[in-house]
PLY file of the C-alpha trace (Angstrom):
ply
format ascii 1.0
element vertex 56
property float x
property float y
property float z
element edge 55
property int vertex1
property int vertex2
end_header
-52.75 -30.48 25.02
-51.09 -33.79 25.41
-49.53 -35.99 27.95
-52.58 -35.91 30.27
-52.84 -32.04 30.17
-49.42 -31.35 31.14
-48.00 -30.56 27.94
-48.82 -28.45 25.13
-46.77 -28.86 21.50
-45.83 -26.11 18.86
-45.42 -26.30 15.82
-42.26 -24.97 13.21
-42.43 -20.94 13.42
-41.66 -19.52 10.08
-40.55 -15.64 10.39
-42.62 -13.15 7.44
-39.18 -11.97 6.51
-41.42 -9.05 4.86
-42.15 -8.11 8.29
-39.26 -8.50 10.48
-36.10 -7.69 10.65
-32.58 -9.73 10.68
-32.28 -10.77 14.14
-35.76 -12.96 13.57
-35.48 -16.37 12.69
-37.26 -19.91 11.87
-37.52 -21.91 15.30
-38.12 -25.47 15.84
-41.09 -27.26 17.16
-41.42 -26.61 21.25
-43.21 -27.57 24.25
-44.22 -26.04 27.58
-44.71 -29.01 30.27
-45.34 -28.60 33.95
-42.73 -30.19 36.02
-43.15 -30.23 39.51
-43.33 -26.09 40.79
-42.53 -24.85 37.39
-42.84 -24.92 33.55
-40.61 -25.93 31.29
-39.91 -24.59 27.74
-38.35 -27.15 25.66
-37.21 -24.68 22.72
-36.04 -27.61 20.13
-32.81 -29.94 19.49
-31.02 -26.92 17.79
-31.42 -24.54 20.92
-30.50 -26.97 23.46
-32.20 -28.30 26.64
-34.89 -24.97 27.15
-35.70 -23.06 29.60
-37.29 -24.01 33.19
-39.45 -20.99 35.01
-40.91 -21.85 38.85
-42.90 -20.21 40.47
-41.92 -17.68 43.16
0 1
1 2
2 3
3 4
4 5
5 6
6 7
7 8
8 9
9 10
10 11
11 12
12 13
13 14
14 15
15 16
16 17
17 18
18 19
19 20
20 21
21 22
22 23
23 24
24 25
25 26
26 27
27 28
28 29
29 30
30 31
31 32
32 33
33 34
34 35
35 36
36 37
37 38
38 39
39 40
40 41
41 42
42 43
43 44
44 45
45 46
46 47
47 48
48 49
49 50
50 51
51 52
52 53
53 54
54 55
Protein backbone atom coordinates (compact mmCIF):
# COMPACT_ATOMS: atom_id res chain seq x y z
CA UNK A 1 0.00 0.00 0.00
CA UNK A 2 1.12 3.52 -0.43
CA UNK A 3 -0.03 7.03 -0.02
CA UNK A 4 -1.04 6.54 3.65
CA UNK A 5 -3.10 3.33 2.88
CA UNK A 6 -5.17 4.76 0.27
CA UNK A 7 -3.51 3.45 -2.63
CA UNK A 8 -2.30 0.24 -3.77
CA UNK A 9 0.20 -0.01 -7.12
CA UNK A 10 0.43 -2.84 -9.83
CA UNK A 11 2.79 -3.78 -11.56
CA UNK A 12 3.22 -4.48 -15.80
CA UNK A 13 0.81 -7.63 -16.52
CA UNK A 14 2.39 -9.79 -19.09
CA UNK A 15 -0.36 -12.21 -20.83
CA UNK A 16 1.09 -16.34 -21.06
CA UNK A 17 0.20 -16.09 -24.70
CA UNK A 18 0.44 -20.10 -24.29
CA UNK A 19 -2.57 -19.74 -22.28
CA UNK A 20 -4.83 -17.21 -23.61
CA UNK A 21 -6.27 -16.33 -26.40
CA UNK A 22 -6.09 -13.11 -28.88
CA UNK A 23 -8.27 -10.71 -27.25
CA UNK A 24 -5.65 -10.81 -24.04
CA UNK A 25 -3.09 -8.37 -23.87
CA UNK A 26 0.03 -6.74 -21.89
CA UNK A 27 -1.42 -3.85 -19.57
CA UNK A 28 0.34 -1.10 -17.94
CA UNK A 29 1.13 -0.49 -14.38
CA UNK A 30 -2.33 0.55 -12.32
CA UNK A 31 -3.64 1.74 -9.16
CA UNK A 32 -6.81 1.46 -7.10
CA UNK A 33 -7.10 4.70 -4.70
CA UNK A 34 -10.01 5.62 -2.53
CA UNK A 35 -11.42 8.92 -3.38
CA UNK A 36 -14.00 10.22 -1.37
CA UNK A 37 -17.30 7.41 -1.62
CA UNK A 38 -15.58 5.38 -4.19
CA UNK A 39 -12.47 3.70 -5.73
CA UNK A 40 -10.74 4.56 -8.44
CA UNK A 41 -8.93 2.35 -11.03
CA UNK A 42 -6.28 4.21 -12.72
CA UNK A 43 -5.71 1.56 -15.67
CA UNK A 44 -2.35 3.32 -17.17
CA UNK A 45 -1.39 6.35 -19.65
CA UNK A 46 -2.27 4.08 -22.70
CA UNK A 47 -5.95 3.34 -21.46
CA UNK A 48 -6.79 6.73 -20.46
CA UNK A 49 -8.05 8.32 -17.19
CA UNK A 50 -9.62 4.69 -15.48
CA UNK A 51 -12.39 3.84 -14.09
CA UNK A 52 -14.21 5.36 -10.82
CA UNK A 53 -16.75 2.76 -8.87
CA UNK A 54 -18.86 4.36 -5.61
CA UNK A 55 -20.51 2.85 -3.56
CA UNK A 56 -24.30 2.42 -3.73
Amino acid sequence: MADGGNRINFGTAVVDTARSGRMCRDTDPSFFTVAGSGILHDVGPAHGSGYRCNRA
